[in-house]
C-alpha positions as a Python dict, from the first residue, in 0.01 Angstrom:
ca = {
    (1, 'X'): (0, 0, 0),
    (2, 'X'): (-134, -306, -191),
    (3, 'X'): (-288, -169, -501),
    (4, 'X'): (-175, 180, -505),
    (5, 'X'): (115, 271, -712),
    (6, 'X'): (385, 490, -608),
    (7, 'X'): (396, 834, -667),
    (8, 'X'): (712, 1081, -696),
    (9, 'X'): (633, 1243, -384),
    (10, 'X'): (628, 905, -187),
    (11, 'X'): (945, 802, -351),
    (12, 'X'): (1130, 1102, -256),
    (13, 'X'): (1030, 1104, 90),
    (14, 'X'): (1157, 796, 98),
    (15, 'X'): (1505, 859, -60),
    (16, 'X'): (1510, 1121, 224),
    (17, 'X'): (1472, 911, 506),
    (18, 'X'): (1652, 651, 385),
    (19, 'X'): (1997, 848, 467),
    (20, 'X'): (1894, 832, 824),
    (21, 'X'): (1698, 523, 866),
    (22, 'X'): (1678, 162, 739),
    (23, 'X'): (1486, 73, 434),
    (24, 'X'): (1199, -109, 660),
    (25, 'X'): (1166, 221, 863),
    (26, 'X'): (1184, 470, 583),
    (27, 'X'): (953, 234, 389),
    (28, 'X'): (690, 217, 648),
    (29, 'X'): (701, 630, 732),
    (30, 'X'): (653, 700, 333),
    (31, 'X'): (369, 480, 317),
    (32, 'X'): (527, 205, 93),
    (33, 'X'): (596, -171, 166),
    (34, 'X'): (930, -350, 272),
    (35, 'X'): (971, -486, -86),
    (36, 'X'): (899, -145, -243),
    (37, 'X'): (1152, 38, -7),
    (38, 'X'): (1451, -209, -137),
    (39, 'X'): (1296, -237, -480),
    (40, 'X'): (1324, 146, -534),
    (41, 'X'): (1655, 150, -357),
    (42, 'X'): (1821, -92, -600),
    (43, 'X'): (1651, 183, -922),
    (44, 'X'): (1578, 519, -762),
    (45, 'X'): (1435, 639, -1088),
    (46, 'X'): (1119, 808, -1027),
    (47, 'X'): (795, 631, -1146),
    (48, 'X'): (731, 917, -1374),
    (49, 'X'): (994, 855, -1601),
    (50, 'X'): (917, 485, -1615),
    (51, 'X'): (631, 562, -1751),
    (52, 'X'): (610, 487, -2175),
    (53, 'X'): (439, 699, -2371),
    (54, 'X'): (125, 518, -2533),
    (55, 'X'): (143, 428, -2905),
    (56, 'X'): (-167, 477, -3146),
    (57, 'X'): (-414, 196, -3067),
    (58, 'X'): (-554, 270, -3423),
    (59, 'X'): (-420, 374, -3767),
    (60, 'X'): (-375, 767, -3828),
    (61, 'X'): (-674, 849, -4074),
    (62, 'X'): (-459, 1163, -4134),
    (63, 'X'): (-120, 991, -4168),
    (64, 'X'): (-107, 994, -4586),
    (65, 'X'): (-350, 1340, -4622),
    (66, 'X'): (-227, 1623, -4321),
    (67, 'X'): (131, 1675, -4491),
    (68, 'X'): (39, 1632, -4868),
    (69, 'X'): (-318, 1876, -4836),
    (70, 'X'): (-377, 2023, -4490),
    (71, 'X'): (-1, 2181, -4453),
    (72, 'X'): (-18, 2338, -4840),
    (73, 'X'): (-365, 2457, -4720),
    (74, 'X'): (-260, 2658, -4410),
    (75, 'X'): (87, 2812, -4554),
    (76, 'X'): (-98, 2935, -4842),
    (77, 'X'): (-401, 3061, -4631),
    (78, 'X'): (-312, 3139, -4284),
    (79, 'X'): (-687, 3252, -4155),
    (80, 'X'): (-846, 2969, -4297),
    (81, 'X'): (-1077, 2796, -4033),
    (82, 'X'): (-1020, 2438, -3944),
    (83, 'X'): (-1421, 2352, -4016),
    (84, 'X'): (-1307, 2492, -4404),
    (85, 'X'): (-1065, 2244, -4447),
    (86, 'X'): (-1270, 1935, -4230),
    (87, 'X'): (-1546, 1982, -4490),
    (88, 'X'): (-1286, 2022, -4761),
    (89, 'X'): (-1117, 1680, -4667),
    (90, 'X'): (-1509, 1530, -4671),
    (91, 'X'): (-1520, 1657, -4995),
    (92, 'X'): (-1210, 1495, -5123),
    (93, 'X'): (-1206, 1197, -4955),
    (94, 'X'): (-1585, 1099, -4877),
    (95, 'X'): (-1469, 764, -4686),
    (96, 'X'): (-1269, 943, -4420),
    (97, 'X'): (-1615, 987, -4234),
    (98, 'X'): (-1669, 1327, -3996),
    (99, 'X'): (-1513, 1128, -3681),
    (100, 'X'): (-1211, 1283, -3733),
    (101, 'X'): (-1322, 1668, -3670),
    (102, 'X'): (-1170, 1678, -3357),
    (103, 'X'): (-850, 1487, -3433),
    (104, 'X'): (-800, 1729, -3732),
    (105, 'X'): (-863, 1991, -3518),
    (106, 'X'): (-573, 1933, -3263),
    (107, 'X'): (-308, 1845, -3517),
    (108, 'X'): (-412, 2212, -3684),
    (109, 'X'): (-362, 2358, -3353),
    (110, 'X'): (-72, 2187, -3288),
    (111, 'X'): (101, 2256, -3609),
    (112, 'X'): (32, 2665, -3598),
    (113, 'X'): (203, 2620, -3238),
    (114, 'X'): (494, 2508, -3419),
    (115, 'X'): (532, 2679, -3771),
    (116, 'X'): (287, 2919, -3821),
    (117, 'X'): (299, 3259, -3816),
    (118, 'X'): (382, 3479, -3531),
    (119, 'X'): (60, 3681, -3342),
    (120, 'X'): (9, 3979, -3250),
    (121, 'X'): (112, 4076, -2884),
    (122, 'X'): (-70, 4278, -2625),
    (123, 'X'): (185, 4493, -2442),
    (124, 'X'): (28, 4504, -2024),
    (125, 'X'): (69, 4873, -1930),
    (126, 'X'): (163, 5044, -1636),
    (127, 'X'): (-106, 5320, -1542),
    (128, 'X'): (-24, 5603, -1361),
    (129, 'X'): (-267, 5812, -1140),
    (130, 'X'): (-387, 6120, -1312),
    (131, 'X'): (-215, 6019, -1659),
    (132, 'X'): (-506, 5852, -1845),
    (133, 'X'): (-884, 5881, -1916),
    (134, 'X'): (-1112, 5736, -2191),
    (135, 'X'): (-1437, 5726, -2324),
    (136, 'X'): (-1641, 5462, -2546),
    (137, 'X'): (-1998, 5442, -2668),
    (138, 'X'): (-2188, 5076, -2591),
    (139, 'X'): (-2500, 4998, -2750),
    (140, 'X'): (-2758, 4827, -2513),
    (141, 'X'): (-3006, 4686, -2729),
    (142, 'X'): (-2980, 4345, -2609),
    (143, 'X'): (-3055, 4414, -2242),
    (144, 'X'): (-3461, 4480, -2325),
    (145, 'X'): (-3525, 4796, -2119),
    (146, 'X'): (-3850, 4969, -2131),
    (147, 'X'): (-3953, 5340, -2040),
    (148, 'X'): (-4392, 5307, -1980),
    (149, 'X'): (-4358, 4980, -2165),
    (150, 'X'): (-4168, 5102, -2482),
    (151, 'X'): (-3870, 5001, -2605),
    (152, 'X'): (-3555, 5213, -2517),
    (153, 'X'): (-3305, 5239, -2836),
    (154, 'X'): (-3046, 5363, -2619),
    (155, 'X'): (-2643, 5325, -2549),
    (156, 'X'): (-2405, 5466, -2292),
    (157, 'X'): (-2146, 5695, -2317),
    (158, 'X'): (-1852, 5526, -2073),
    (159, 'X'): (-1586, 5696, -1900),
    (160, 'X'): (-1327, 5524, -1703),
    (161, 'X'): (-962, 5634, -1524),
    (162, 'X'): (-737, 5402, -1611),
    (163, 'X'): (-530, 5360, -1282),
    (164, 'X'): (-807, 5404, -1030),
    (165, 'X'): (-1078, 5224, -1232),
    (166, 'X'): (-1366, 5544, -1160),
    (167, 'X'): (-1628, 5511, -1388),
    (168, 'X'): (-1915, 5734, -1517),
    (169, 'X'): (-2233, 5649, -1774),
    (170, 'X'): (-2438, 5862, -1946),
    (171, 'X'): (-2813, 5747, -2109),
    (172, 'X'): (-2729, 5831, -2462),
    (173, 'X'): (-3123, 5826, -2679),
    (174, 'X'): (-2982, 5852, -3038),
    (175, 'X'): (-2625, 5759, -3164),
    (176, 'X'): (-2268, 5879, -3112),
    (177, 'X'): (-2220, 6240, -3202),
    (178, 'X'): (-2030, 6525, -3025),
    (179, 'X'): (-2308, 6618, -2814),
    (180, 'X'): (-2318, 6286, -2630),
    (181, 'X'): (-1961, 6291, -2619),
    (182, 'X'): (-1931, 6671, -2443),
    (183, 'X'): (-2252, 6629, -2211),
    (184, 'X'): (-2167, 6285, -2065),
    (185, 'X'): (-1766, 6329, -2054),
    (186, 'X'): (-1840, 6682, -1877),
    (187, 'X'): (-2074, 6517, -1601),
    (188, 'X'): (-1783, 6245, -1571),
    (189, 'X'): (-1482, 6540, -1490),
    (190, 'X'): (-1764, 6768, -1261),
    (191, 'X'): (-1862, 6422, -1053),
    (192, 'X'): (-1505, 6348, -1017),
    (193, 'X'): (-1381, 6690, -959),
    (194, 'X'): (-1085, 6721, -1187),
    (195, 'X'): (-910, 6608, -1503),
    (196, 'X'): (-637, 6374, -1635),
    (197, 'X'): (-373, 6477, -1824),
    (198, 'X'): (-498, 6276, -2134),
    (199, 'X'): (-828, 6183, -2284),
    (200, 'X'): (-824, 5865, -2529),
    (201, 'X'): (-1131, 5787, -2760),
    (202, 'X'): (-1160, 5556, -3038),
    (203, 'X'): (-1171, 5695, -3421),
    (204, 'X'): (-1561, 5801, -3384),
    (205, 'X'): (-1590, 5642, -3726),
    (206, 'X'): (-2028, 5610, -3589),
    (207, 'X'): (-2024, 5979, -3505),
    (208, 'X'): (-1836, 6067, -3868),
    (209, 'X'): (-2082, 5857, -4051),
    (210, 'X'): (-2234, 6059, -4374),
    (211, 'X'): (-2028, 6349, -4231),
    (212, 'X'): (-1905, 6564, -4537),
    (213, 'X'): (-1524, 6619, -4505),
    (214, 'X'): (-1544, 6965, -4363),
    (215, 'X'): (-1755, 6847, -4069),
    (216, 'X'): (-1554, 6588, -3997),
    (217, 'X'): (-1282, 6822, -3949),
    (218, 'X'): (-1480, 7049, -3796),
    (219, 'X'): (-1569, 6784, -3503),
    (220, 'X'): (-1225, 6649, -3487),
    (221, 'X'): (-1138, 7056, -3389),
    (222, 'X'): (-1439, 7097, -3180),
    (223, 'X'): (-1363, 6770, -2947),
    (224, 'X'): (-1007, 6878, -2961),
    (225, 'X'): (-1133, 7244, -2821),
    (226, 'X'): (-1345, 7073, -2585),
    (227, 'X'): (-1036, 6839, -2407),
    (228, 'X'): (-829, 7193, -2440),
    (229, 'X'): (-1056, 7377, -2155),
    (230, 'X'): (-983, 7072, -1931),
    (231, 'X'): (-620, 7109, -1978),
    (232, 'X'): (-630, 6757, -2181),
    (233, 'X'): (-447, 6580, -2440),
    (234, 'X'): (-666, 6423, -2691),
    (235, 'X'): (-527, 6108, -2819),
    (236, 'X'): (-728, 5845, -3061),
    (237, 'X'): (-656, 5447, -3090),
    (238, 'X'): (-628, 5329, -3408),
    (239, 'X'): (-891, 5273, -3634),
    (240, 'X'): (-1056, 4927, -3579),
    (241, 'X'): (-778, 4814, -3322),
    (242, 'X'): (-975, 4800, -3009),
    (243, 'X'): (-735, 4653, -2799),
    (244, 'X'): (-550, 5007, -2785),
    (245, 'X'): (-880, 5076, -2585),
    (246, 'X'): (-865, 4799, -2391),
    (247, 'X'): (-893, 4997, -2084),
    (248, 'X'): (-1259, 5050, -2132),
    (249, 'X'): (-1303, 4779, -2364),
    (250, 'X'): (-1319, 4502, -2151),
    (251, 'X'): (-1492, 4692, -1900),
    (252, 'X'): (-1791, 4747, -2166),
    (253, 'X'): (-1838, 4361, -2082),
    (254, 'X'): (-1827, 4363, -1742),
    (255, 'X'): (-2057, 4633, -1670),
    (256, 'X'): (-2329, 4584, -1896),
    (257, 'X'): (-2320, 4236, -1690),
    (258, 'X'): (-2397, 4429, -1356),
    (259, 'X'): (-2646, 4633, -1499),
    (260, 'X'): (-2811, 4280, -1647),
    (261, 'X'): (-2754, 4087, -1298),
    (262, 'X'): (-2947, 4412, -1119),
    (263, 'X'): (-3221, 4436, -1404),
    (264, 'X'): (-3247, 4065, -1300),
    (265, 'X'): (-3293, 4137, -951),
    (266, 'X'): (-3533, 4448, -966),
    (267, 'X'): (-3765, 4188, -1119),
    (268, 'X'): (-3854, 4415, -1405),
    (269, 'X'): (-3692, 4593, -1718),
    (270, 'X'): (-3908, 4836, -1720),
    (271, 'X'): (-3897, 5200, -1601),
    (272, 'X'): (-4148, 5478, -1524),
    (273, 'X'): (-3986, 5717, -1699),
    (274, 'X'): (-3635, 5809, -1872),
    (275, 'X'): (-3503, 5969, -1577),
    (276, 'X'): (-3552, 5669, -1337),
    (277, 'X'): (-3369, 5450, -1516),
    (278, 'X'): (-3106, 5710, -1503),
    (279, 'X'): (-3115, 5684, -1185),
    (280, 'X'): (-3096, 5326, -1179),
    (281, 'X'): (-2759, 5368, -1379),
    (282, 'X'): (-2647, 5649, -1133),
    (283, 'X'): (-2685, 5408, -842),
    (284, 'X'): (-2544, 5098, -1009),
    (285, 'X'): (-2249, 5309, -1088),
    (286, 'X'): (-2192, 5456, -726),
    (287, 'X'): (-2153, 5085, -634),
    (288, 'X'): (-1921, 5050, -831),
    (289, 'X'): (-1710, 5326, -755),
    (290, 'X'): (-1734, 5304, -415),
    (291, 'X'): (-1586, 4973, -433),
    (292, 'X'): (-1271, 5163, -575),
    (293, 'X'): (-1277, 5455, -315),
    (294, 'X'): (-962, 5417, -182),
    (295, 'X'): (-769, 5383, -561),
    (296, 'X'): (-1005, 5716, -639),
    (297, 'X'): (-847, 5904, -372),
    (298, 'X'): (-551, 5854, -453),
    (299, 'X'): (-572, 5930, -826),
    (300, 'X'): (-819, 6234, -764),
    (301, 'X'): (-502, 6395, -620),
    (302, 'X'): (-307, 6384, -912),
    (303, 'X'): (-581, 6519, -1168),
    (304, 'X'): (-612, 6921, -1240),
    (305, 'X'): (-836, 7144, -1144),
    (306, 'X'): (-1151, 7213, -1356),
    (307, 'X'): (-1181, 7517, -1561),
    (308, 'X'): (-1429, 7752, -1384),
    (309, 'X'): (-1712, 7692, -1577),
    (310, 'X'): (-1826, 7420, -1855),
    (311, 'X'): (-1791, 7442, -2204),
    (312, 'X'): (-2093, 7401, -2470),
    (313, 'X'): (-2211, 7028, -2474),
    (314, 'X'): (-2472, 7124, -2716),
    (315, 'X'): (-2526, 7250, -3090),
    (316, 'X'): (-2692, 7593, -3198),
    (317, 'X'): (-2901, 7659, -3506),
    (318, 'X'): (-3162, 7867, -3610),
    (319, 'X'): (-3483, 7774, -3787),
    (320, 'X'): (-3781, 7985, -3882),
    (321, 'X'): (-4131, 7856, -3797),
    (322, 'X'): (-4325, 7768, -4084),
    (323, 'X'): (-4717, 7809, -4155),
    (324, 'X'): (-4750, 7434, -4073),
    (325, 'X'): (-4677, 7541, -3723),
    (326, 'X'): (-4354, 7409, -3663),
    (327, 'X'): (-3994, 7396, -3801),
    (328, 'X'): (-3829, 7100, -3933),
    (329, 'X'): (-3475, 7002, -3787),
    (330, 'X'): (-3246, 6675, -3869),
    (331, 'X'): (-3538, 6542, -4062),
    (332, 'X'): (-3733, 6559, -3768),
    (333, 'X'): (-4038, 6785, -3780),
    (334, 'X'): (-4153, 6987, -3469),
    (335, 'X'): (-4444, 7142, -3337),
    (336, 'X'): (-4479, 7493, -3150),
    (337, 'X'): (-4726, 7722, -3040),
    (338, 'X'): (-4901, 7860, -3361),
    (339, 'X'): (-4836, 8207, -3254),
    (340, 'X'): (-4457, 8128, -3348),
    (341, 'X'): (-4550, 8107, -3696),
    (342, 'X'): (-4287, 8349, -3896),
    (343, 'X'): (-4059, 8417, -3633),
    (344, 'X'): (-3688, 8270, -3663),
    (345, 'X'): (-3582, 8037, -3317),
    (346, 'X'): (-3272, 7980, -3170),
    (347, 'X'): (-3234, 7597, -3072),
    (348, 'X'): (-2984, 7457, -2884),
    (349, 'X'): (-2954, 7096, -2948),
    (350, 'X'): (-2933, 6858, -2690),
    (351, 'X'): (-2927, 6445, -2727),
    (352, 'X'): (-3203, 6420, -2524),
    (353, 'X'): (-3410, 6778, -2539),
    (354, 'X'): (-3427, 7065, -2751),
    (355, 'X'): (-3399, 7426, -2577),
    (356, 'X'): (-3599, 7710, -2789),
    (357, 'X'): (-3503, 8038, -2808),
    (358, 'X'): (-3684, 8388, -2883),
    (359, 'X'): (-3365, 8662, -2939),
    (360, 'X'): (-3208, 8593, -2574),
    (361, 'X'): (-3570, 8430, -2408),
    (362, 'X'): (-3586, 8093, -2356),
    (363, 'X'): (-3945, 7974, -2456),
    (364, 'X'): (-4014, 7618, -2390),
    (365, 'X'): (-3810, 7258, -2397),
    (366, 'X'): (-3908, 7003, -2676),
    (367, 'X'): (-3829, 6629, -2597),
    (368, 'X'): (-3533, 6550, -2922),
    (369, 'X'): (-3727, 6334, -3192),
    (370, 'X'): (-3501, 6097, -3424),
    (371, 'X'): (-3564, 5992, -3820),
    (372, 'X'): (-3705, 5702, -3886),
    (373, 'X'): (-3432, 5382, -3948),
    (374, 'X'): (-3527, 5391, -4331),
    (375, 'X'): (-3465, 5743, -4342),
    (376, 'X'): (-3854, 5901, -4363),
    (377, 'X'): (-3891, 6202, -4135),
    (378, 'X'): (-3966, 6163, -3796),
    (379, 'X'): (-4233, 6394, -3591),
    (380, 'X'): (-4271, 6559, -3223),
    (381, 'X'): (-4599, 6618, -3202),
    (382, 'X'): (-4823, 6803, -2931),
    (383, 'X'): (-5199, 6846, -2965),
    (384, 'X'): (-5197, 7164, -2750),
    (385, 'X'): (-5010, 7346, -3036),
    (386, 'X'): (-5279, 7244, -3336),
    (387, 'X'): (-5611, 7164, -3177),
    (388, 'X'): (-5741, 7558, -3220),
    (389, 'X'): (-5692, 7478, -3583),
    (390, 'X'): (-5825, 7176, -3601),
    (391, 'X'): (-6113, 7271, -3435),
    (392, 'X'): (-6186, 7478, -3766),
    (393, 'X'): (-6129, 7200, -3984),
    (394, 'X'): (-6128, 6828, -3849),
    (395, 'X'): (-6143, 6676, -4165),
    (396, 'X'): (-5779, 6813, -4199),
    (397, 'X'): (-5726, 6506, -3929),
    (398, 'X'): (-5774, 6252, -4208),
    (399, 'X'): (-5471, 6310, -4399),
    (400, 'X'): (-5269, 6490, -4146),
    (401, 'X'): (-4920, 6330, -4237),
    (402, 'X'): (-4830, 6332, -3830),
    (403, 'X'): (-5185, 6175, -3775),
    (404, 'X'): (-5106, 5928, -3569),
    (405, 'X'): (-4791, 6091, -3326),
    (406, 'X'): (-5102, 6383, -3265),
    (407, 'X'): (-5273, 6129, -3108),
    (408, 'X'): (-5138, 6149, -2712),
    (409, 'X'): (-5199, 5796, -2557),
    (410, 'X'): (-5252, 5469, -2761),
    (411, 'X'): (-5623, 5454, -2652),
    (412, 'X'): (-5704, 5746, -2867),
    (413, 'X'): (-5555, 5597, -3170),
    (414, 'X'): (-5718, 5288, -3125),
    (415, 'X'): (-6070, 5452, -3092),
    (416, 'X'): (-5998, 5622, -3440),
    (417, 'X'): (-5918, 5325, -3584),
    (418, 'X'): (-6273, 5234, -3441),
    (419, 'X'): (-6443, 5570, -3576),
    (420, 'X'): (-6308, 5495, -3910),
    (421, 'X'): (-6426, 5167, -3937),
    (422, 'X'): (-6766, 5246, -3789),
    (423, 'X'): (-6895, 5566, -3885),
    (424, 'X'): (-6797, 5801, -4219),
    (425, 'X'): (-6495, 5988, -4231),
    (426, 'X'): (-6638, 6288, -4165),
    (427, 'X'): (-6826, 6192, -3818),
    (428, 'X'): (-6469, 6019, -3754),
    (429, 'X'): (-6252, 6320, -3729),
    (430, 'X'): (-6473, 6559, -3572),
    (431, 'X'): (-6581, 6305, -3299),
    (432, 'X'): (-6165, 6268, -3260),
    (433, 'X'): (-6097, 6650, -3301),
    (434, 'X'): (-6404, 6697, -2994),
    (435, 'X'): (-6250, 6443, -2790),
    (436, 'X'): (-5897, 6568, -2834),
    (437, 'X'): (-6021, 6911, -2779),
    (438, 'X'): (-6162, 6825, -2430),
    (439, 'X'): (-5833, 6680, -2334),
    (440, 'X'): (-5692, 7004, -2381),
    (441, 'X'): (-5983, 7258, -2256),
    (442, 'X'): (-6038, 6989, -1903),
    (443, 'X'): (-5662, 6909, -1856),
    (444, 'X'): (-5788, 6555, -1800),
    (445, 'X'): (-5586, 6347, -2039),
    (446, 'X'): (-5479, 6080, -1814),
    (447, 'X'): (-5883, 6001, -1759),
    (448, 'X'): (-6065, 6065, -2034),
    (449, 'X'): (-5797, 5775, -2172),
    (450, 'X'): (-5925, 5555, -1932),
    (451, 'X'): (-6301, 5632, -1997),
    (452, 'X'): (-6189, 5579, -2384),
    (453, 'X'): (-6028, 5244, -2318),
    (454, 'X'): (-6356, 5136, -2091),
    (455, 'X'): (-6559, 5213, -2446),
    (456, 'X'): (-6298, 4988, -2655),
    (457, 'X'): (-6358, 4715, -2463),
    (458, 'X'): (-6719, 4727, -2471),
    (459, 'X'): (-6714, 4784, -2828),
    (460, 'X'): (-6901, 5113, -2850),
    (461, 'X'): (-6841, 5468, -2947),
    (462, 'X'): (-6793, 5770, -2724),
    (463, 'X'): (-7070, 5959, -2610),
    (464, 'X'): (-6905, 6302, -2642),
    (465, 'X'): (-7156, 6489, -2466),
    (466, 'X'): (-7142, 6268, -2159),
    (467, 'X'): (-6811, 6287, -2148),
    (468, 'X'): (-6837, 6683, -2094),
    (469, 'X'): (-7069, 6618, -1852),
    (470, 'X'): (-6842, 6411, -1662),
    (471, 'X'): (-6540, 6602, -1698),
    (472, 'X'): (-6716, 6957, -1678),
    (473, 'X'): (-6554, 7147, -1382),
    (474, 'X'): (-6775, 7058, -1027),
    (475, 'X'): (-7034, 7380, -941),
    (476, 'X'): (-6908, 7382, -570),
    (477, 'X'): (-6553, 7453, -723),
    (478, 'X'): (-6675, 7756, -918),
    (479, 'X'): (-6564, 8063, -689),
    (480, 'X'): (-6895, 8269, -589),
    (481, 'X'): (-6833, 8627, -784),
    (482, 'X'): (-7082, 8888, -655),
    (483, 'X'): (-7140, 9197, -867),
    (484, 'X'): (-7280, 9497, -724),
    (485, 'X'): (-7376, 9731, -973),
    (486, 'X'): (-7239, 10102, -960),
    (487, 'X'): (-7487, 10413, -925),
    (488, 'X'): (-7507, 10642, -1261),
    (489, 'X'): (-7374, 10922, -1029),
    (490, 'X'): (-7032, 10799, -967),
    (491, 'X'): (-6998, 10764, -1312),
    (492, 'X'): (-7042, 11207, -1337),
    (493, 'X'): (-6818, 11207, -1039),
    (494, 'X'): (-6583, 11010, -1292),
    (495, 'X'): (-6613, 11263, -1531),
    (496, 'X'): (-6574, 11556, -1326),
    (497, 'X'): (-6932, 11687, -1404),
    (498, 'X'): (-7075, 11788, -1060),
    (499, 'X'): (-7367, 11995, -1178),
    (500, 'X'): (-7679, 11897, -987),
    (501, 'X'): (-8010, 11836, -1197),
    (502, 'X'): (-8202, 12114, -1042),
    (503, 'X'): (-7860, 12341, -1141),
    (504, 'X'): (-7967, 12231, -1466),
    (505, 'X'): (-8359, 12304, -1482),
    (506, 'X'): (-8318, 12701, -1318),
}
């Protein structure tokens, strides 16, 4: 057609027809013109090798430096970055001008294609079902989640099957240790109902951080013990190679996507409580999975059974309750029930609790506290363990090193802070100590910080006695006790002593 070039396609279609037809009708069925049938039959060479290759419309602003600099630069310094050596040719030769990034750029590229030094390779594996399982800690920091508006510093422990792609996640609250590890790989093997031959982690160089030799070892043996009672071989990638673990790796990535793309549709990051979100992960996760059913059933057939019970996913220590009321554990102090004071507990360590022990009695849960980042000691606090104390002595409140984790709800710290800055110390604390102390005796924590937040924005103090008033128990929900008062004679009937009063005059 007039202003159309030919293409290869058209000019083989022709050639084809040509052995059957004449050059007008083989001309006119490939789309080409009389005079472009016989032209191409007199030089069947395909356009595409006509074609010469275009010659530099400009000189080579590179032609007298890339051999006698940039080469020597790259064989003696393999990793150096092509932005190094741009602003090192700037630096040389100030009239070259920073128009030739790019062009520098591609002859680099182009010269490491040809003589520099050979990569690594990644070896594709073949999975098979049963054979492989492995597990990976992912911090999630950057996805903004909330529990009751606070930040969560959280990650999650991620298991994955390597043929079948079944995946678990676990909320993990503080960092990589061995009791993340055992608690979230166990719920991964009891929700899928069996185990693979091998377990792969990377070198837990997090969870051996500050670890003195001995307890490295001794938490190399005890996640070796715990892939032994689930019949698996523990196995470890090398040490900052994380393709070996590129199984769960690259996974990482696409997961913490989902979980973004369905924070983005909930329309909020953040979460009642800690075990909602959980249950946001849970569900996100099923998804997932069930997307994979049919690869799962298949690979669930080929894992082995599970032991008959689990294994310990938590560490044991004792500590002995001091006369501060509480013990202090991982530079984390805790508070108990006062009438602990003395006695040695038995805690079982959790990452996200704290079980306490009395001999063989468990006495109460304790949410796990973590040190500070800059290493000062961090506090669990509750006001229900201290307030008969500081009942005796508010002014105690004013220095109380755990002052302000005592406090229960923002809105009593913040009417402290008013206290303090309104009356004298002393009229401070034991206005705090009453109103903390009514929070515990009414059970009505919840509304007396409302009522406290009410008097913050008006700018006034509490009226502690009207606050009683208001929170005092209702008279029609008193129960009615009657008491009938018993006759002086049962009380010699009681006794035994039967002798009449007339018995006693004769």
């Amino acid at each position: 057609m007039p202003g159309r070039h030919v293409t290869d396609q058209q000019m083989r279609l022709f050639m084809t027809l040509r052995q059957n037809h004449s050059v007008p009708v083989a001309a006119a069925k490939a789309g080409l013109s009389t005079a472009s049938g016989y032209r191409l039959q007199s030089n069947p060479t395909l356009p595409s090798q006509k074609k010469i290759g275009r010659s530099r419309r400009r000189p080579d602003p590179l032609a007298d430096i890339f051999n006698a600099e940039v080469v020597p630069l790259l064989q003696s310094s393999p990793g150096l970055r092509p932005v190094a050596i741009w602003e090192e040719l700037l630096r040389r030769h100030p009239d070259l001008g920073t128009g030739i990034r790019r062009t520098l750029e591609r002859r680099i590229r182009a010269w490491r294609a040809e003589h520099g030094p050979a990569q690594e390779v990644m070896f594709r594996q073949v999975h098979v079902p049963g054979k492989m399982g492995l597990s990976d800690f992912t911090d999630m920091a950057k996805l903004g989640v909330t529990v009751a508006e606070e930040p969560l510093d959280h990650r999650l422990y991620h298991f994955r099957l390597a043929y079948s792609g079944f995946e678990h996640a676990h909320v993990v609250l503080g960092g990589e240790s061995y009791v993340a590890l055992a608690e979230g790989l166990q719920n991964a093997l009891w929700s899928l109902g069996g185990a693979p031959e091998e377990h792969r982690t990377d070198s837990l160089s997090a969870a051996f951080k500050n670890l003195e030799r001995s307890a490295e070892a001794d938490l190399t043996e005890r996640v070796d013990a715990l892939c032994r009672h689930y019949g698996m071989t523990p196995s470890r990638n090398t040490k900052g190679v994380a393709h070996e673990n590129g199984s769960i790796e690259g996974p990482h990535g696409h997961l913490k996507r989902a979980i973004e793309d369905a924070l983005i549709m909930r329309g909020s990051r953040n979460f009642e409580d800690l075990q909602a979100y959980r249950r946001f992960i849970d569900e996100l996760i099923g998804r997932i999975n069930a997307r994979n059913a049919k690869r799962i059933d298949v690979e669930r057939a080929s894992l082995s059974p599970l032991p008959a019970r689990r294994t310990t996913d938590h560490e044991e220590t004792i500590v002995r309750v001091t006369s501060s009321g509480g013990f202090l554990l991982k530079k984390v102090f805790y508070t108990v029930p006062s009438r602990l004071i003395g006695h040695q507990l038995r805690v079982r360590l959790y990452d996200d609790r704290l079980e306490l022990f009395l001999g063989s009695t468990l006495l109460s849960e304790l949410p796990r506290g973590r040190a500070a980042p800059g290493g000062s000691h961090g506090h669990v606090v509750n006001y229900h363990h201290v307030i008969h104390s500081l009942r005796r002595k508010p002014m105690a409140l004013m220095g109380l090193v755990y002052r302000d984790q005592l406090f229960p709800r923002q809105a009593f710290r913040d009417m402290f802070a008013l206290l303090l800055e309104q009356t004298s110390d002393r009229e401070a604390c034991r206005t705090m100590v009453d109103l903390l102390a009514l929070a515990h005796d009414r059970n009505c924590e919840a509304d007396l910080a409302a009522q406290i937040d009410e008097d913050l924005r008006q700018n006034r103090l509490p009226d502690t006695a009207a606050l009683r008033t208001l929170f005092a128990p209702k008279p029609d929900s008193l129960p009615g006790v009657e008491v009938q008062l018993a006759s002086l004679s049962s009380y010699d009937r009681l006794l035994g002593n039967d002798t009449t009063a007339e018995e006693v005059a004769a």
